[in-house]
N, C-alpha and C positions, 0 to 999 in steps of 0.2 A: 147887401153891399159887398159881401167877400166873393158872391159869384160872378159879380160883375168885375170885380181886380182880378181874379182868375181868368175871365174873358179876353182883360186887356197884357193878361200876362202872355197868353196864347196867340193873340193879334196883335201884340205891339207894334212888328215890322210891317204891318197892312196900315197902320195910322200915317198920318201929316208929321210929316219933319218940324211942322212949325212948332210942334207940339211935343218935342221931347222935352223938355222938364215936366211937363206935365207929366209924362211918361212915366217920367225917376219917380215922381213924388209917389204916384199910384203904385207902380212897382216897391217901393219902398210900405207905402201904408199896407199893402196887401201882404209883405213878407212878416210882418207887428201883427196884421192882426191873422195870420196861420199859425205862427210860434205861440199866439196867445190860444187860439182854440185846441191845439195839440197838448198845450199845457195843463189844458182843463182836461180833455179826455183821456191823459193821464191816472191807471188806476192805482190804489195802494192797498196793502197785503193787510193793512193797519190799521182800525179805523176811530183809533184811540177810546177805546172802551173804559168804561171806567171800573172795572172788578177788580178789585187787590183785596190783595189776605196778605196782613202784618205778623210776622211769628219773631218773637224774640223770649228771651230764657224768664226761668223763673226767679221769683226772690232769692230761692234755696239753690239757686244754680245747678238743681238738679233735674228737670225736663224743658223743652220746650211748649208754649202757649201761643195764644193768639191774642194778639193784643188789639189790631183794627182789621176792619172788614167790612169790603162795601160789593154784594151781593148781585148787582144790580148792572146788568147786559145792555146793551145798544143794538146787541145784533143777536141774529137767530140762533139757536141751541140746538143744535144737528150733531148726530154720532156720525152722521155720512158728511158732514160738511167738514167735520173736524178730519177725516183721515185725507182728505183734500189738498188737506195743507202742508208746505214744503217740509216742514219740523217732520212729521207723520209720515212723508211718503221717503226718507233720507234713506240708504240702503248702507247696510256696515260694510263693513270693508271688504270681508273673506266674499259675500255674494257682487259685491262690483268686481273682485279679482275675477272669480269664477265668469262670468258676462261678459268679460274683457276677451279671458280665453275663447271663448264660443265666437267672439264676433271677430276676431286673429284667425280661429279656423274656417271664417267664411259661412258662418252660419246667418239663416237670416232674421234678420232683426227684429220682423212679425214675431216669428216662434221663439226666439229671445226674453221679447216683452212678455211672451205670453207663462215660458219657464218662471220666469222672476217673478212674474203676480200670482202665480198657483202656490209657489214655495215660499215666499213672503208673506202673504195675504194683502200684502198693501196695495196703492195705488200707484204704478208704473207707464208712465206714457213715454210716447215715441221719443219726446224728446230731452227724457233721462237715457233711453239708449241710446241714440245718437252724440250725448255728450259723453258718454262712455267710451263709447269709438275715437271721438277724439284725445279722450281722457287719453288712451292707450297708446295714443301715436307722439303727442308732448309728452309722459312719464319715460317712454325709453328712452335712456342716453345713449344706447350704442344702435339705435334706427339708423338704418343707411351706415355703417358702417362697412365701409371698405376693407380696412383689416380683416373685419369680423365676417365679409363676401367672400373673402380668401379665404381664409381656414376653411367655411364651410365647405368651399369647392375641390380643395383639396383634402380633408381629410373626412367628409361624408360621402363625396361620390368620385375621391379620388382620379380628380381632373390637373391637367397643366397648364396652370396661369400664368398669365402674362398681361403686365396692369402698363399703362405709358400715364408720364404725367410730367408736365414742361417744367419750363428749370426755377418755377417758381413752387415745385410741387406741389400743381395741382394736377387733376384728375381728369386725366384728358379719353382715356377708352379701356379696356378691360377683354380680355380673350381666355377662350378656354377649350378645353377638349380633354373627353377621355379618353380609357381605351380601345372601348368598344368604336367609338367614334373614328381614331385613328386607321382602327384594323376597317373596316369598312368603306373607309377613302380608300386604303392601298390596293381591296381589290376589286372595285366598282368606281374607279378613278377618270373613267370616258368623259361624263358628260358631268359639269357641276354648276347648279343652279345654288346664285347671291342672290338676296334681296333684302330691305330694312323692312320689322315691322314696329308701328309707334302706339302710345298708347298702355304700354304694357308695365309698368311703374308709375310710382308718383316723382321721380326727380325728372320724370319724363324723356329719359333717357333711350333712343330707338337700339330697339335688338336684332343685327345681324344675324341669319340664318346660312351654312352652308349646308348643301344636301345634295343628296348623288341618289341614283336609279339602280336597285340591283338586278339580278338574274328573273326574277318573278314580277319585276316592274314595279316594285313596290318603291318604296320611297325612305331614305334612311339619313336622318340627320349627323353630317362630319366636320360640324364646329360652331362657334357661338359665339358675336361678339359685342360689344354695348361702346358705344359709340357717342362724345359730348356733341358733335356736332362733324358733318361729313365736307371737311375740311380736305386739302388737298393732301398735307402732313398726315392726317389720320388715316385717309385711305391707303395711302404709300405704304403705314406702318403694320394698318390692318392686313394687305396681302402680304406682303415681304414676312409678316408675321405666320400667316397659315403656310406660307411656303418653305418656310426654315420648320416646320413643323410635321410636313406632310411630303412626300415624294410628286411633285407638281408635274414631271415631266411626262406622263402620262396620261395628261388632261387632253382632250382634243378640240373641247369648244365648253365656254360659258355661258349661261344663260343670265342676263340680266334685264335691268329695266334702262331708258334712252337715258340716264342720266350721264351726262359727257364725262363729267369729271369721274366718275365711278371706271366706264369703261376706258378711259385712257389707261390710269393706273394699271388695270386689269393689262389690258394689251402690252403694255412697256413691262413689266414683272414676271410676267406668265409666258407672253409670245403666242397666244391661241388666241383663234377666232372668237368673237365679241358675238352673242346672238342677241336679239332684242324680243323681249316679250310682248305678243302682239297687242298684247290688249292693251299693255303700256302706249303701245308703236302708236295707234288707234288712237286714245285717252289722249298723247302729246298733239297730235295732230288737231285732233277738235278743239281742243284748248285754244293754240296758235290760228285756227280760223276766225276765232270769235274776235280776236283784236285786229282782224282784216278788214276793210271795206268792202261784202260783198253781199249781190244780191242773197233773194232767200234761196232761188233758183241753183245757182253758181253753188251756192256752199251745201246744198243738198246732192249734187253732182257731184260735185269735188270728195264729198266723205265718201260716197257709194265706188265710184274709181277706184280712190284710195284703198278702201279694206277690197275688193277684185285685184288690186295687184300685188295687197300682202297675202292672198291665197292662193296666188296663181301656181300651179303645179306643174308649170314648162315657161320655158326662158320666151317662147313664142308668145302665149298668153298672155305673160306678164308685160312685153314689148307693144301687143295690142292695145292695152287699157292703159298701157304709160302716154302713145299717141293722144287717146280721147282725153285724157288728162291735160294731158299738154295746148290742147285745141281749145278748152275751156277760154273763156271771153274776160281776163282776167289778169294781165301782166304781174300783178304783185303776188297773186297765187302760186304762179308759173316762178316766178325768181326763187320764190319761200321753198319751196318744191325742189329745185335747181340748187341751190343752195345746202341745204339741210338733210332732204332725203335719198335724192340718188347718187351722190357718193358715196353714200352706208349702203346701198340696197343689195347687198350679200347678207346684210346684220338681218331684216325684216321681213324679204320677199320668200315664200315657203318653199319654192322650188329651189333658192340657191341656200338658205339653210342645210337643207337634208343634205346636199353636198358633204358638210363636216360632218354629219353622223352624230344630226342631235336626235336620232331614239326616236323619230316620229313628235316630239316634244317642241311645239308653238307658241307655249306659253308656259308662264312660270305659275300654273295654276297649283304643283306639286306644293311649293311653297306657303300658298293661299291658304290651301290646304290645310297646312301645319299648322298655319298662323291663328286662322278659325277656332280650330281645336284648342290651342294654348290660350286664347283670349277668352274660352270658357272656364279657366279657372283663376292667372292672374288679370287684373283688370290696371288702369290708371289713380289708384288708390291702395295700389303692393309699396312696400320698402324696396330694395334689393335685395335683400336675403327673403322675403317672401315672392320675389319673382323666380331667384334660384332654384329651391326649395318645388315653386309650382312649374317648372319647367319640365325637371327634372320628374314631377309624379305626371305629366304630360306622357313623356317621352318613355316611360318606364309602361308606360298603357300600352306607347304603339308597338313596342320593342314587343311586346308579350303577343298583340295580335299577330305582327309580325311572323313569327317564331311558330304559331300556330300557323301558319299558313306554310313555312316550308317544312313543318312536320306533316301535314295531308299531303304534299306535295310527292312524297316520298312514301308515305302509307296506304294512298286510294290513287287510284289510276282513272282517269275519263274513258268509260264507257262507251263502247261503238261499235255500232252494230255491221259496218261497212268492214269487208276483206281486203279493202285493199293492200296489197303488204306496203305501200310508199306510206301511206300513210300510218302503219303499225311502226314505222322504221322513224318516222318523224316525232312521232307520241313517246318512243323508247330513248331517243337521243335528246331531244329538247327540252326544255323546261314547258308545261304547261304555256305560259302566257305567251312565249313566242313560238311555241308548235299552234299555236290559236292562230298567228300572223300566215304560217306557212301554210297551213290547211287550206286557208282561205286561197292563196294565190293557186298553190292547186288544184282545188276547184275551177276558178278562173283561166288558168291557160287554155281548154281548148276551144273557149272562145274569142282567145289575143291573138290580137293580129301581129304581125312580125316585125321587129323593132330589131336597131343594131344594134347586137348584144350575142354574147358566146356561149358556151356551154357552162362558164365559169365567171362571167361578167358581165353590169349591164352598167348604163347609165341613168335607170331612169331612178325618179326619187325615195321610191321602198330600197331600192335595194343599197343607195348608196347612205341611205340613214338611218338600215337595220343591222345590214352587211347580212342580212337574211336570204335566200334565194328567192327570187321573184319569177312574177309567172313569165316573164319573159325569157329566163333562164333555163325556166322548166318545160318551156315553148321550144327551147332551143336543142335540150338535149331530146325530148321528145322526137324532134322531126329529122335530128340526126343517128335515131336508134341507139340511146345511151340507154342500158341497160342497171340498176333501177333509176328512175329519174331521180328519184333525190339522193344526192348524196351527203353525207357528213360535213366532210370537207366544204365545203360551200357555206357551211354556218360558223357565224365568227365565237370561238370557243368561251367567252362569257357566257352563250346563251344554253350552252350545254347545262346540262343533268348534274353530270361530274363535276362541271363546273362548282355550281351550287352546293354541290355536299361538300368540297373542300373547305367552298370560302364562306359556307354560312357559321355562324359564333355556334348554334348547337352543337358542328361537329368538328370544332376546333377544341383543340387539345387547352390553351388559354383558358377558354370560357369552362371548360369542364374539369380545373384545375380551380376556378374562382369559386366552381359554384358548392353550396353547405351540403355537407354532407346528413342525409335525414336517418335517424335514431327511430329504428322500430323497438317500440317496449310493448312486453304483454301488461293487457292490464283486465281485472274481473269482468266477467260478460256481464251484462245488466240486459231486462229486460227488451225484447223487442217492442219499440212505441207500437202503437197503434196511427194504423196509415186511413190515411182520409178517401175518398172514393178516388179525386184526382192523381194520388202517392199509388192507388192501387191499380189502376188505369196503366199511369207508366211503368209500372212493373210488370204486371201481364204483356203490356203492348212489346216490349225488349224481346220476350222468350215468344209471343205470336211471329214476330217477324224472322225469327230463327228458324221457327217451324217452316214458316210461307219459303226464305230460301232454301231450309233441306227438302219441302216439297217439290220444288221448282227442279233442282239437282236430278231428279228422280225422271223416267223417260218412260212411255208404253204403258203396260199394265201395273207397274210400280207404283206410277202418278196414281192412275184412278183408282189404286188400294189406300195412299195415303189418302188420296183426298174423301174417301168414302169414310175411312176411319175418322177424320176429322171432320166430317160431317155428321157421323153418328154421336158424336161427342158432344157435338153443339145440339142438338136436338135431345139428349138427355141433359143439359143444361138448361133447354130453354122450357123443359119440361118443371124443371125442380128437380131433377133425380140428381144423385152423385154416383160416380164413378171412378172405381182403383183398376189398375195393373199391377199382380201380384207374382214377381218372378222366381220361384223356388229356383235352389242354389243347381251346379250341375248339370243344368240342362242343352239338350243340341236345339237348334233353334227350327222349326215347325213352320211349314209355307201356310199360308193359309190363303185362298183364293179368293177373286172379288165376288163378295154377299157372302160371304162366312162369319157368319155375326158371335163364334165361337173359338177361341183360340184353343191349342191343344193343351192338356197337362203335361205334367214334368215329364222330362224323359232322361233317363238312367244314362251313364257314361257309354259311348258305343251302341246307341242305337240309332237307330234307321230315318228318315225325316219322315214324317207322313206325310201325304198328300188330299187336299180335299180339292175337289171340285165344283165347277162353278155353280152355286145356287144350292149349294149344302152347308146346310145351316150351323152344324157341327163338326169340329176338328175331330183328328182321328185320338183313339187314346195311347199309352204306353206304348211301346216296343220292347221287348226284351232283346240284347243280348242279337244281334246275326239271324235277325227276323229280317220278313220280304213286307215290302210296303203293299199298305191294304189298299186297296181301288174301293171307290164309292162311287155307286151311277150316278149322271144325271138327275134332277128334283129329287134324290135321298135326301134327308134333312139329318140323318145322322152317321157319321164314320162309322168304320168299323171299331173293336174294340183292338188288345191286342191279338195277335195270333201267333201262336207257338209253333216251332218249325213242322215242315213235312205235314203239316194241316189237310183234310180232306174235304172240298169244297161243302158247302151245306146249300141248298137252296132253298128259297123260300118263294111262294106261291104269289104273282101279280095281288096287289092289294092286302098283305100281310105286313099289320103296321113292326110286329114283329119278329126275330125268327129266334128259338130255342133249339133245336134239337141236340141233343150232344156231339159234340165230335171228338173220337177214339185220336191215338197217337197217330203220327203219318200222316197229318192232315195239309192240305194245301188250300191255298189262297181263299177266304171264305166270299162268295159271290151275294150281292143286294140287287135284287131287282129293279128295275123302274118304279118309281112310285111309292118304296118302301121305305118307311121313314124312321128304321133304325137296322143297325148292323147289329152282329150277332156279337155276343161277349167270349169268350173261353169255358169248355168245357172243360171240366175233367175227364181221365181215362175211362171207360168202363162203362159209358152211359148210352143209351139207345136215344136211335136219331128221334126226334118225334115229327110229327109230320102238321103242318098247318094250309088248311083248304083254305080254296078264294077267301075274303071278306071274314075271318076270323081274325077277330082282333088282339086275341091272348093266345097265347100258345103257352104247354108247359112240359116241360122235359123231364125225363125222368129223375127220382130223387133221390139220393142214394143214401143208405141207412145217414141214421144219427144226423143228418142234415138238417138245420133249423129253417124253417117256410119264410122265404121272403115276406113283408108287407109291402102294401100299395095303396098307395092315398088315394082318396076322394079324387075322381076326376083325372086318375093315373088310367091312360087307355093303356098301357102292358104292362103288366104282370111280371116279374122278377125268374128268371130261370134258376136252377136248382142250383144249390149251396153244398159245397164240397162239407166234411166232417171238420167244425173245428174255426167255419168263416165266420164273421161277423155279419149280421146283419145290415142288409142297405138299403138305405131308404132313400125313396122318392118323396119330394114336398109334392104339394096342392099344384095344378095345371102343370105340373112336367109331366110331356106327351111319351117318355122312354123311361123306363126301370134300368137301374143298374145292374150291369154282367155281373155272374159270380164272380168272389173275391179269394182269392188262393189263400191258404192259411196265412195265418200273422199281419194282411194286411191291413193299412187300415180306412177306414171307413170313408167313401167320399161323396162329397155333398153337396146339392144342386141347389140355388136357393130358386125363389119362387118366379115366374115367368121366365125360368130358363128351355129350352126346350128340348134341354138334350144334357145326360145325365155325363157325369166324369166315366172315364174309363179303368181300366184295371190298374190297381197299384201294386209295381212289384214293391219285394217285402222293405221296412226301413223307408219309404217312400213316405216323401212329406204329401199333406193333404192338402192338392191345390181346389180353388176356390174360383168360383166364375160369378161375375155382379151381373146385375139383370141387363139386359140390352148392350153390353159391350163389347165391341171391336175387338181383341188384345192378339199380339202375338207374341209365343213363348221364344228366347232368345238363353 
């Protein structure tokens, strides 16, 4: 029966007129009997249980007893049904405070519930936090307070406000700006884009945006206002207001949206051209057709015209597509048209915009922009002091991106590989974003064709809406041989360099008078953490790429010794090995040729550089003192040692791995064969040459009294030359293919370690014991 009074609730007006009381009554019986089924399915928390426990005192008045009790349940006995219930899930007070603040700071309600049920243990659903939230917005008494918007705008972000309110005082609009705000109107005052965004409070009050374009094209908000409704009296108050506030007479065009009453105000106040944002232009247009009578044809026509002559980039164009417009099959189109848009068509059409030098700027997307951004943190559920508050950390983001960008702008330079100097001269003078504009038209001229326009002027829409040179300019001075084509002068001085560092807040004296001064204190070093493979990554990668540009830096033979060296490096890393560079103090710094896989030992103040050559495996050793640098042939695999002045050459026989003989005072230059794969060391005075035949592989010189005998390891193919009275012994490790020269008294001992192939040189006396690691590159500096 109730589905069917439902039926006729829903098809009453399809019944017989004859038949409306019938109607009422069924109407009537069907609303008796919904109230009665709704009544029933009604649940209760209660279900009148019968269990009571009586406690009253005792005879003696001194404890409490029980005096009835009836034990005995109606419903089920659940530890989990019981914490269910609203008594068990009630939260005290300090954790509702606590919840309140989290969901104030925007946090989300999921992770909310989920905090409160870990640290309570109770049972917290959605909709204990949601009544929370509301909790929060009825308990404050000063929400939306006005007063309480002021203070904060004034004395947290130290702004100047200015509140209107009719003679009934109420609350009619609210304006503000700070400093920063101020200083950045006065000098990026060209072009200033208005527009409301709604949605952004709960008293749903729309917030006016003003914003201007600076030097790098970026976008910098210069005022803010809240608005009860865009009243004729409100608007008048609203500019008259930013204008008593801001140096207005250097605006040259506004960008707004077609709202008439907006742009009158604007025009009457200001006295600058009115621009319309296209998308708005577009958006009103569509709208106004849909209340037309026209085919589908017609009103598909009529849009596509429409947005071709808000594009058009020549008054010729634009006159073309106004025709086909105008020919459309449609007299109320044509009136609407007549009417509404082409007495504005300076405000919308692209070509007669750039006329006023709006920036290349068609729309108010800069704004959009903004709005986007700020709509991600306050929403239609702010107060006013949390819309302030989230503006302000908005704006406080972009200020910072901002900021970052004109500090690269001033510390890295754009990269280019092209000599042209107009173009080195354009990169030096211009900001970045508008030497990007110029480049381009440079490029471009030498395939423009010639347009009336001078050396110093054009008409067409770059140049009169960047006041930047255009290629027809550059066309011009070109073919009149102006000597360089671009000049300076020809770029309007906002879009300069110099410009930039004056008027940006970093390098204003204001801002760096506002800003804290930061306190370095020493404090105990503490351990270095330990870094995770990715922490170690980007640490290595900083100092590889340091390496890669001072290898880059390097030209010719240079390169290929850096990169040889740091190829040997990697190949003992991908081995397992480790490897040191170990530089003793003192020292003149040691050429070492490409495939010298041995850098020199120390060398003493005022000695001579060695030289090794290509495909010698060993650097030379020591120089004393006003010594001649030692030559090494071709495939020797080891330097010479030092050589003391006035030296007398020694020779050694093709295929003598090495050479001994002594040489007397007066000696010159010690010569290595081809193929000989070590040089001779220093002899003492007084010693006879010895002589070594082809394909001997030891040779021994003679030994002079009291001399202790070299040793030689396993697998040492030469033998150690003779030891003055008084030297220490030198040793060769396991696979060193060279024994070390004698050592002149008092020095001290130097040491090859193992798969080196080529043993240290002479140490004069007091000489630190330098150290060579297996398979490393190094050079002595």
């Amino acid at each position: 029966m109730l589905s069917k009074e439902k039926h006729y609730l829903k098809t009453g007006m399809s019944m017989n007129h004859s038949n409306t009381m019938r109607f009422n009554m069924y109407a009537n019986t069907a609303e008796k009997l919904v109230h009665e089924a709704q009544a029933k399915e009604r649940q209760a928390l209660t279900n009148e249980c019968p269990f009571f426990i009586n406690i009253g005192l005792s005879k003696d008045v001194q404890s409490l007893v029980v005096t009835k009790a009836h034990f005995i349940h109606n419903h089920e006995i659940n530890r989990n049904l019981l914490r269910h219930y609203a008594s068990q899930r009630k939260l005290d007070k300090g954790t509702k405070y606590q919840a309140i603040d989290f969901l104030k700071a925007g946090a989300n309600k999921k992770k909310v519930r989920q905090k409160l049920a870990s640290e309570t243990g109770k049972i917290v659903t959605m909709r204990d936090i949601h009544n929370l939230n509301q909790l929060s917005k009825t308990e404050d008494p000063s929400r939306n307070d006005l007063q309480r918007v002021v203070d904060i705008l004034r004395d947290e972000f130290g702004c100047s406000v200015s509140v209107r309110h009719d003679k009934k005082d109420n609350f009619l609009g609210l304006f503000f700006q700070d400093e920063s705000m101020k200083e950045n109107f006065d000098r990026f005052p060209e072009i200033l884009f208005l527009d409301a965004t709604f949605k952004v409070n709960e008293v749903r009050i729309p917030a006016y945006i003003f914003l201007v374009e600076d030097s790098l094209g970026q976008s910098e908000v210069v005022g803010v206002a809240l608005l009860i409704n865009e009243t004729k009296e409100n608007l008048t108050w609203l500019i008259n207001k930013f204008a008593d506030e801001n140096p207005t007479k250097k605006i040259r065009v506004v960008m707004a949206d077609k709202d008439v009453n907006e742009r009158n105000r604007i025009a009457e106040i200001l006295g600058v051209p009115i621009l319309i944002c296209l998308f708005h232009a577009l958006k009103a247009f569509k709208r106004e057709l849909s209340t037309l009578s026209l085919t589908k044809t017609v009103k598909e026509d009529a849009k596509t015209l429409f947005e071709k002559m808000c594009y058009a980039w020549s008054q010729e164009e634009f006159e073309k597509f106004e025709k086909q417009f105008e020919a459309l099959e449609s007299p109320d189109l044509v009136a609407y048209y007549k009417t509404n848009w082409k007495p504005i068509s300076k405000e919308w059409v692209r070509c007669f915009k750039a006329e006023s030098g709006d920036f290349l700027n068609s729309t108010n997307n800069r704004l959009e922009s903004f709005n986007s951004k700020l709509k991600t943190v306050v929403n239609i559920h702010c107060s006013l002091e949390e819309f302030v508050r989230g503006f302000f950390t908005v704006l406080s983001a972009l200020r910072t991106e901002r900021d970052v960008n004109v500090v690269k702008e001033f510390q890295k330079t754009k990269f280019s590989i092209a000599k042209d100097p107009n173009i080195v001269a354009i990169r030096d003078h211009l900001t970045s974003y508008s030497a990007d504009f110029v480049c381009n038209e440079l490029a471009a001229f030498p395939k423009t064709s010639e347009r009336k326009s001078t050396i110093d002027s054009c008409d067409c829409p770059f140049y009169n809406s960047m006041r930047l040179p255009c290629r027809h300019i550059l066309k011009s001075r070109s073919s009149k041989g102006c000597t360089p084509i671009f000049d300076p002068d020809l770029c309007e001085f906002r879009w300069s360099r110099a410009y930039l560092h004056q008027s940006q807040r970093l390098f204003l004296e204001s801002h760096l008078k506002r800003t804290q001064t930061i306190e370095i204190s020493s404090s105990t070093s503490r351990p270095m953490a330990v870094m995770n493979q990715v922490e170690r990554f980007r640490s290595a990668n900083g100092v590889c790429q340091n390496l890669s540009k001072l290898a880059s830096e390097a030209g010719g033979s240079a390169f290929v010794e850096r990169m040889r060296l740091l190829q040997k490096l990697e190949d003992l890393w991908r081995d397992g090995k480790e490897a040191r560079l170990i530089f003793p103090p003192d020292r003149v710094e040691s050429e070492v040729h490409p495939r010298n896989e041995t850098s020199t030992g120390p060398n003493p103040p005022d000695r001579v550089e060695s030289e090794v050559h290509p495909r010698n495996k060993t650097s030379t050793g020591l120089h004393p003192p006003d010594r001649v640098e030692s030559e090494v042939h071709p495939r020797n695999e080891t330097s010479t040692g030092p050589n003391p002045p006035d030296r007398v050459e020694s020779e050694v026989h093709p295929r003598n791995k090495t050479s001994t003989g002594p040489n007397p005072p007066d000696r010159v230059e010690s010569e290595v064969h081809p193929r000989n794969e070590t040089s001779t060391g220093l002899h003492p005075p007084d010693r006879v040459e010895s002589e070594v035949h082809p394909r001997n592989e030891t040779s021994t010189g003679a030994n002079p009294p009291d001399c202790v005998e070299s040793e030689v390891h396993p697998r040492n193919e030469t033998s150690t030359g003779p030891n003055p009275p008084d030297c220490v012994e030198s040793e060769v490790h396991p696979r060193n293919e060279t024994s070390t020269g004698p050592n002149p008294p008092d020095r001290v001992e130097s040491e090859v370690h193992p798969r080196n192939k080529t043993s240290t040189g002479l140490h004069p006396p007091d000489c630190v014991e330098s150290e060579v690691h297996p398979r490393i590159i190094s050079k002595d500096y």
